[in-house]
C-alpha positions as a LaTeX table, in Angstrom:
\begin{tabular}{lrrr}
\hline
Residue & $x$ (\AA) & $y$ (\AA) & $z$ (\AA) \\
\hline
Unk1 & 9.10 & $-29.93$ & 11.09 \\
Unk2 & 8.24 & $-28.71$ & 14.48 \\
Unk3 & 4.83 & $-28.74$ & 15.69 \\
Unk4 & 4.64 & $-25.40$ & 17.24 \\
Unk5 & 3.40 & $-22.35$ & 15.02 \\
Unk6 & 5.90 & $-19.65$ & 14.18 \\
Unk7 & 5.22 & $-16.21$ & 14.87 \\
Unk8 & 6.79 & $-13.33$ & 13.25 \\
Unk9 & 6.32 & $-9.76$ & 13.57 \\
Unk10 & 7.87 & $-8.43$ & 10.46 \\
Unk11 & 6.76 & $-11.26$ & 7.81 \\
Unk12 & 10.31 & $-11.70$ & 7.29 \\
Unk13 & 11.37 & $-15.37$ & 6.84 \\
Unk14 & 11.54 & $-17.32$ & 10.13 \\
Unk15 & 14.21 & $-19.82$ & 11.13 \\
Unk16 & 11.99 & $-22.96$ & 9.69 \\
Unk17 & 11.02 & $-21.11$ & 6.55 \\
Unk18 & 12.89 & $-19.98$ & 3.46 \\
Unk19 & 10.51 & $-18.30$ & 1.56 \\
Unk20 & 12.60 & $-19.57$ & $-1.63$ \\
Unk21 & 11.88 & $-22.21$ & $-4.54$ \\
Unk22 & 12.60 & $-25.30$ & $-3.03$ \\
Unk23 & 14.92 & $-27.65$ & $-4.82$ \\
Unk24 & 13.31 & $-29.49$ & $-8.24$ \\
Unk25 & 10.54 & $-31.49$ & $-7.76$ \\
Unk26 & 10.56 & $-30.91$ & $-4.06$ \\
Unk27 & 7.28 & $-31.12$ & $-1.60$ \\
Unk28 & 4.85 & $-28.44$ & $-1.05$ \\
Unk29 & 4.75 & $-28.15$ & 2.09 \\
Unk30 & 0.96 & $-26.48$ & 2.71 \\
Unk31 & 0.92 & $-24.26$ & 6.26 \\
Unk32 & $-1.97$ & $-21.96$ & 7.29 \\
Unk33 & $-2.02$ & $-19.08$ & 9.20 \\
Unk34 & $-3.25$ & $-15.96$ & 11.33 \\
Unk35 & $-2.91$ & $-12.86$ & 11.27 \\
Unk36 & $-2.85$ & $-11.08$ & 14.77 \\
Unk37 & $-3.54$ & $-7.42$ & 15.57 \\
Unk38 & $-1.46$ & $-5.40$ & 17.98 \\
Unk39 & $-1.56$ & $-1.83$ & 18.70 \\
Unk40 & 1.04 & 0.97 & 17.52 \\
Unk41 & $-0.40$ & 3.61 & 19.76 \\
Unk42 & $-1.17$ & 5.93 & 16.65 \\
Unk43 & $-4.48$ & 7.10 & 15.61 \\
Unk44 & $-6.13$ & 9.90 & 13.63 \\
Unk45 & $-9.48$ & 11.84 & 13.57 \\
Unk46 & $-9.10$ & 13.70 & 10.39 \\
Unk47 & $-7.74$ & 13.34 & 7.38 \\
Unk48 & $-5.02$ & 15.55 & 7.97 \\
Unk49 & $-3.76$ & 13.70 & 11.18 \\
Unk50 & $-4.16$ & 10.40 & 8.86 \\
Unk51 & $-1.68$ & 11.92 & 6.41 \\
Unk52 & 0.62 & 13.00 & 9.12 \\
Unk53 & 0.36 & 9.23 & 10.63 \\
Unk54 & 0.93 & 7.31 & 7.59 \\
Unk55 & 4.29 & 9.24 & 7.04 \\
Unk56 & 5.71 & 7.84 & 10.28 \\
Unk57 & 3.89 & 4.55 & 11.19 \\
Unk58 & 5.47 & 0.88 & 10.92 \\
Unk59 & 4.83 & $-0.68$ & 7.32 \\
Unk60 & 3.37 & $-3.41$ & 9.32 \\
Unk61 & 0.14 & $-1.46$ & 9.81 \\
Unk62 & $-0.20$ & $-0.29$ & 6.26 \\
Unk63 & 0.12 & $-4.09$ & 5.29 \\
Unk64 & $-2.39$ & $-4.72$ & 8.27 \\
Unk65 & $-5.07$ & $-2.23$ & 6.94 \\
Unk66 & $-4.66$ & $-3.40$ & 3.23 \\
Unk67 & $-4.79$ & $-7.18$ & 4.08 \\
Unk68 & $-6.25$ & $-8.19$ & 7.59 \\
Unk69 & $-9.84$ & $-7.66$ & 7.11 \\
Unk70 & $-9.35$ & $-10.69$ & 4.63 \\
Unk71 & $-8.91$ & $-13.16$ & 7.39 \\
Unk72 & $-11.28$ & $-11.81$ & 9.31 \\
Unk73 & $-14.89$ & $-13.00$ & 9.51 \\
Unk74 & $-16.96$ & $-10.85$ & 7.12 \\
Unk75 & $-21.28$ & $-10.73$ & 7.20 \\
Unk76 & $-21.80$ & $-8.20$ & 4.26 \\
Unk77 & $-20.04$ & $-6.97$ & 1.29 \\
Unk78 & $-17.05$ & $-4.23$ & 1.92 \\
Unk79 & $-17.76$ & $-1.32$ & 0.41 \\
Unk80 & $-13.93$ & $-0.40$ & 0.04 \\
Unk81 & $-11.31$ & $-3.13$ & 0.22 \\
Unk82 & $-9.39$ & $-1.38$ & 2.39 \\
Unk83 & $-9.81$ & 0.70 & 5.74 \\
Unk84 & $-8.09$ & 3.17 & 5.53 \\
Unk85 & $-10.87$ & 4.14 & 2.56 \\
Unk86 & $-13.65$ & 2.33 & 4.97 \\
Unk87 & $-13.12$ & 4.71 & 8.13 \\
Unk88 & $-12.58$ & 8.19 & 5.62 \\
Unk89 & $-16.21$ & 7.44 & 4.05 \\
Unk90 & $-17.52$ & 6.21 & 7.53 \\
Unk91 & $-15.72$ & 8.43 & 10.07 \\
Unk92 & $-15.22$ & 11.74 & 7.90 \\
Unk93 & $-18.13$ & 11.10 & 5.02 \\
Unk94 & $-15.49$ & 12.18 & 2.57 \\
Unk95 & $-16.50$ & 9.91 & $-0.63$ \\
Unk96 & $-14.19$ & 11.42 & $-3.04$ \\
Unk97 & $-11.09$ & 11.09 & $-0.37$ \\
Unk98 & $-12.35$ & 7.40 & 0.62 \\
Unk99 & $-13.27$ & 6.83 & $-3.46$ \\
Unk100 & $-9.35$ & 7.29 & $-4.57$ \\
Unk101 & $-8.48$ & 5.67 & $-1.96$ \\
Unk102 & $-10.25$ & 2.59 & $-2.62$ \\
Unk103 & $-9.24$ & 1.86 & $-5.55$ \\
Unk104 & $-5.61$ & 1.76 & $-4.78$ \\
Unk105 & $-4.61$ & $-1.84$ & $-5.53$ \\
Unk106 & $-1.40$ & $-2.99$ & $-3.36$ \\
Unk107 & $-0.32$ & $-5.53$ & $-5.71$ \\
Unk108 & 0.50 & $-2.72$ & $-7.92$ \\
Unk109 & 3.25 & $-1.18$ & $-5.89$ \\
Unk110 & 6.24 & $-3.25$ & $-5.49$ \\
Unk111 & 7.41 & $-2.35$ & $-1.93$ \\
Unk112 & 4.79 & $-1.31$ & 1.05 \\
Unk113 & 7.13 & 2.15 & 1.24 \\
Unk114 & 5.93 & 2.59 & $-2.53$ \\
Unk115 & 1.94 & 1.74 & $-0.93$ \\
Unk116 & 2.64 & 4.42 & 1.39 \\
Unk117 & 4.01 & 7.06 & $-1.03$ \\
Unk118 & 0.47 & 6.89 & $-3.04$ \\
Unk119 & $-1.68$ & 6.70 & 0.22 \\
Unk120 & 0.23 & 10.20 & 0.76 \\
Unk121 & $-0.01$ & 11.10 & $-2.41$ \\
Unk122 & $-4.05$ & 10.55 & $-2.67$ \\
Unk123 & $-4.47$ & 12.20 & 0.92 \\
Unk124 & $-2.52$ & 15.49 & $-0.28$ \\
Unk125 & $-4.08$ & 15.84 & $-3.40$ \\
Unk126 & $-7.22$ & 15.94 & $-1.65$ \\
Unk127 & $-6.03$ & 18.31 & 1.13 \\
Unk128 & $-5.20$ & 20.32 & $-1.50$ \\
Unk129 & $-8.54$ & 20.78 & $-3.25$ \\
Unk130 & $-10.55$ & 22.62 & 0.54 \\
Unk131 & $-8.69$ & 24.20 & 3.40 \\
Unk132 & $-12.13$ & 22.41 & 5.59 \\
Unk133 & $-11.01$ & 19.07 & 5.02 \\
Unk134 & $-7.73$ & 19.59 & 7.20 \\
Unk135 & $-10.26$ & 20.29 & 10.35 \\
Unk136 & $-12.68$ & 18.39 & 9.45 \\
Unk137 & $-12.50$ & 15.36 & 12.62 \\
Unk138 & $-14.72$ & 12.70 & 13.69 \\
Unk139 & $-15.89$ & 11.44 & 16.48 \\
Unk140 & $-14.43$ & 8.23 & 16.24 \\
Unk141 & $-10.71$ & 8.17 & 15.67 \\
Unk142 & $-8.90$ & 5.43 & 13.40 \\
Unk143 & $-6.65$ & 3.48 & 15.50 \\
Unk144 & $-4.12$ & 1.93 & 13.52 \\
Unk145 & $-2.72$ & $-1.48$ & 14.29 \\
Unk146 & $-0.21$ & $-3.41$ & 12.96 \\
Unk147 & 0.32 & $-7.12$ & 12.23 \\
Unk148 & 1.67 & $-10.25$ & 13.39 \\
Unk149 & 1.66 & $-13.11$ & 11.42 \\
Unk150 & 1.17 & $-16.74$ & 13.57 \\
Unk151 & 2.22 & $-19.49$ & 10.95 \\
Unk152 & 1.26 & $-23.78$ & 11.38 \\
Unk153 & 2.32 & $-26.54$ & 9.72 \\
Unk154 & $-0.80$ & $-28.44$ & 8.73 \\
Unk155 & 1.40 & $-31.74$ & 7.82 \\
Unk156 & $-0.35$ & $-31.68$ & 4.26 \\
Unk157 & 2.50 & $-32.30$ & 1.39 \\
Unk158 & 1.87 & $-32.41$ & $-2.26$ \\
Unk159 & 4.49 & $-33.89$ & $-4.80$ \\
Unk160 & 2.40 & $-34.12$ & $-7.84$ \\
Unk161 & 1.63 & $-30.83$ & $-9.68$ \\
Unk162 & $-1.44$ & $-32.33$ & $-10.72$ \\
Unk163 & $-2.59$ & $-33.09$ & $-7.29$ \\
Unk164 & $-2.66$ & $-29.55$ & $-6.86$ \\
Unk165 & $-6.27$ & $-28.82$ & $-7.49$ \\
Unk166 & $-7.29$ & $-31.26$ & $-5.43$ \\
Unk167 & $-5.09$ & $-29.90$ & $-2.81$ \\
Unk168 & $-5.92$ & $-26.37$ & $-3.08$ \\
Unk169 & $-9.65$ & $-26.82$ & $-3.04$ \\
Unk170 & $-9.42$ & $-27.94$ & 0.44 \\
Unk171 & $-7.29$ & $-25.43$ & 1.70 \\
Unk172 & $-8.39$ & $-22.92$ & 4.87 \\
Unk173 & $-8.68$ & $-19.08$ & 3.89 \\
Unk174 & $-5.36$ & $-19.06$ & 6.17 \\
Unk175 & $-3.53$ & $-21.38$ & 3.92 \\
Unk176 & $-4.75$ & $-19.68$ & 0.61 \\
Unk177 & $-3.85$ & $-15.68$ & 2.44 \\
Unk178 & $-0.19$ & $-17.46$ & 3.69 \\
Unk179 & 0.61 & $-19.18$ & 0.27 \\
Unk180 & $-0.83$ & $-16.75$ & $-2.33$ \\
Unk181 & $-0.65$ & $-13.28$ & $-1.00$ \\
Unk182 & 1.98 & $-12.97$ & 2.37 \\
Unk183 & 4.34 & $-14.93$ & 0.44 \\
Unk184 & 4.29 & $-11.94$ & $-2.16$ \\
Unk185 & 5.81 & $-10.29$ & 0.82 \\
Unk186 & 7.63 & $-12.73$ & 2.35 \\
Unk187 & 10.35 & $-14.35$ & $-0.83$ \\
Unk188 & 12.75 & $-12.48$ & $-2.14$ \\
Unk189 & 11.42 & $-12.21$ & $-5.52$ \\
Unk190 & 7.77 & $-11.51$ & $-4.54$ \\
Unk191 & 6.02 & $-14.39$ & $-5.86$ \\
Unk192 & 3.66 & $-16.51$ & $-4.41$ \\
Unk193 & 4.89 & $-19.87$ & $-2.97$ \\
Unk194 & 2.83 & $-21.83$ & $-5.64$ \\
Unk195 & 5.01 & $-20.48$ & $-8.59$ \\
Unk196 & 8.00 & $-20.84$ & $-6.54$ \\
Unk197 & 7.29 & $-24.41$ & $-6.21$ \\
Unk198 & 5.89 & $-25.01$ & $-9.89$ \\
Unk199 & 9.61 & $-22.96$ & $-10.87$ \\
Unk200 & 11.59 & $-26.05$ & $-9.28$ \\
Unk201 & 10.15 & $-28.15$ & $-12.21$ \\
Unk202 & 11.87 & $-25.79$ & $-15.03$ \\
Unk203 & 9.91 & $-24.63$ & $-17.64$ \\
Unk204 & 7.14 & $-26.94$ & $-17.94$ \\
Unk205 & 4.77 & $-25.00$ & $-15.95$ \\
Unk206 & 5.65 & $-21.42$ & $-16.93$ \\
Unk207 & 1.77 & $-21.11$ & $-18.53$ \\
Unk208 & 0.02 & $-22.03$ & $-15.43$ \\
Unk209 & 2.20 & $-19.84$ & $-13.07$ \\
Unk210 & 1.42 & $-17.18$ & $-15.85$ \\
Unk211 & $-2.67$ & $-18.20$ & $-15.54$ \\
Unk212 & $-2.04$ & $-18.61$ & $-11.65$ \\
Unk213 & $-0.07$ & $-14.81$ & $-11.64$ \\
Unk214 & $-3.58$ & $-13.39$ & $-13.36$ \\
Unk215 & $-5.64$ & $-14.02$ & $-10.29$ \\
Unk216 & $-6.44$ & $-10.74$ & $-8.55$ \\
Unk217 & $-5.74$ & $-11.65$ & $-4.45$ \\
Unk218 & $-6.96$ & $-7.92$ & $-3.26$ \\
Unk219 & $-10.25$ & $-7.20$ & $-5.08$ \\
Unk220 & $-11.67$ & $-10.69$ & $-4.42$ \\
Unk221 & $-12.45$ & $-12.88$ & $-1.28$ \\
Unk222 & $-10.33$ & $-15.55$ & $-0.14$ \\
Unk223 & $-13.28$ & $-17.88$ & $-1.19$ \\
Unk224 & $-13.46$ & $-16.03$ & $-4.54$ \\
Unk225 & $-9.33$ & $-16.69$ & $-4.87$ \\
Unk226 & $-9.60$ & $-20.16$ & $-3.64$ \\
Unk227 & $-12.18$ & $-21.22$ & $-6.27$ \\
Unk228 & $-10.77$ & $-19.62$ & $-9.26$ \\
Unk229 & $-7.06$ & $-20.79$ & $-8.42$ \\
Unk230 & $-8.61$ & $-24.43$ & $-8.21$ \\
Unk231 & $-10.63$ & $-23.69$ & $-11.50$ \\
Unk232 & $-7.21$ & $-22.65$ & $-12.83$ \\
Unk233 & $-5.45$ & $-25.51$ & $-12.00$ \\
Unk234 & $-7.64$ & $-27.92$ & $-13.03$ \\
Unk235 & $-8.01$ & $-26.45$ & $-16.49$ \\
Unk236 & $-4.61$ & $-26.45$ & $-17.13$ \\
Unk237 & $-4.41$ & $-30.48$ & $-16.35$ \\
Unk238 & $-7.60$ & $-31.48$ & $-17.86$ \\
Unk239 & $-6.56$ & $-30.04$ & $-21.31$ \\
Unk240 & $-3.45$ & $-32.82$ & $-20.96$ \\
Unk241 & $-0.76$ & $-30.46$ & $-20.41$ \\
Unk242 & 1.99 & $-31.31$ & $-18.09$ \\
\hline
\end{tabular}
């Protein structure tokens, strides 16, 4: 595989990756990653003007605002796990607005459009309930970005299933945020590259992808998903199943 990284702009399957189950009993190949942030030259100072945004923006930046903060280096706990909930408690002090929207879990909606419909949805409703909130602005406007995703090749293979505790223990954030939530995104069927790979060997691993399909990526750190996908994994092996 070639050294360089491969970026992509839309998280759509570059020309070195499929994003599909590789063939039975093939090698995991383990990458890591980066997400980087580029401007779209929207923004919005009230919630209003955030509605209005979110209708038109690329589905890049709603991905970017759900997901990026995980890769990026945090010093204290998040209040909200995502920022567009973060900026409406910090920028307009609207806690009901920034509560709803808070608890909106992406891996719940199947397509980003779907993610957007109920970030809409939540903003309306509470439009809806005073005419104040639609001028209510701050002084310091959300600027939304989008991402663009900067993938490497660490040359690490696995071709045992049971080496994969092992394995994922000493994987980067990157590699967990590529392998367990972007490929979500990124295959055509939406599931994470480890149960694409454990598919290849039939059904002998359909209760660990199940146990491994549990994990909640969104509400946890990368830390938090990396240790309980290794606790997972090694479980399932140490009670002598396949």
């Amino acid at each position: 595989m070639d050294d360089n990284p491969v970026a992509r702009s839309d998280h759509s399957p570059g020309p070195q990756e499929t994003g599909g189950p590789p063939p039975a009993h093939g090698v995991f190949h383990i990458k890591d990653c980066a997400l980087i942030a580029v401007a779209t030259g929207k923004h919005a100072s009230s919630l209003r003007e955030l509605r209005d945004v979110l209708q038109v923006v690329e589905a890049d930046s709603i991905y970017y605002h759900f997901w990026g903060g995980r890769l990026r280096a945090r010093f204290d706990e998040p209040e909200f796990q995502n920022e567009f909930a973060a900026w409406v408690n910090r920028g307009l002090h609207d806690g009901p607005a920034a509560e709803r929207l808070g608890v909106i879990d992406p891996t719940a909606c199947e397509t980003l459009e779907d993610l957007r419909t109920e970030l809409i949805d939540v903003l309306e409703e509470r439009l809806e309930e005073s005419e104040s909130l639609s001028w209510a602005r701050s002084p310091f406007p959300m600027n939304l970005l989008r991402s663009q995703i900067v993938v490497f090749d660490t040359h690490r293979r696995v071709a045992d299933p049971r080496d994969l505790a092992q394995a994922v223990e000493q994987m980067s954030a990157g590699s967990i945020f590529y392998h367990l939530i972007d490929a979500r995104r990124r295959t055509a069927n939406g599931v994470d590259d480890l149960r694409n790979w454990l598919a290849g060997f039939g059904d002998t691993y359909q209760d660990l992808s199940q146990a491994i399909a549990d994990i909640d990526p969104f509400f946890s750190t990368l830390t938090e998903v990396r240790l309980e996908l290794t606790e997972v994994l090694a479980d399932h092996f140490a009670r002598g199943q396949a």
